[in-house]
C-alpha angles and dihedrals in degrees: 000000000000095000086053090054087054089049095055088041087058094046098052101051087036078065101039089055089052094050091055088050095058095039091055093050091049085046098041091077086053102040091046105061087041107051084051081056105051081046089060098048080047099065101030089059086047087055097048095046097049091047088053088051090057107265121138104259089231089057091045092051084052102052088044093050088064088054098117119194100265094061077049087058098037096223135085120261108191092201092052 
């Protein structure tokens, strides 16, 4: 009893594992493109704001081209 409750255990989060899998390739196209995009407002609101406080707008491009992607998100990401 108990080893074909293990088994079912096993297939159930087997499949989960596969399901996860699948709904994060048919999302990937989607997330993609709009996490770039949310990069880009980012930064263009970054710009705009720094230029109405009074900083040069060459020097404003320049500080929000070295955003990288884990300032965007707010959190740390060791791997990034």
């Amino acid at each position: 009893m108990k080893q074909t409750l293990n088994l079912v255990m096993t297939v159930i989060r087997f499949c989960n594992v596969i399901l996860r899998i699948l709904i994060f390739i048919v999302l990937l196209p989607v997330l993609v493109p709009w996490i770039l995009l949310r990069l880009w407002y980012f930064r263009f609101v970054l710009v705009k704001n720094m230029t109405r406080s009074g900083m040069p707008k060459k020097y404003a491009k320049q500080l929000a081209r070295e955003t990288k992607l884990k300032n965007f998100l707010r959190f740390s990401i060791p791997a990034l």
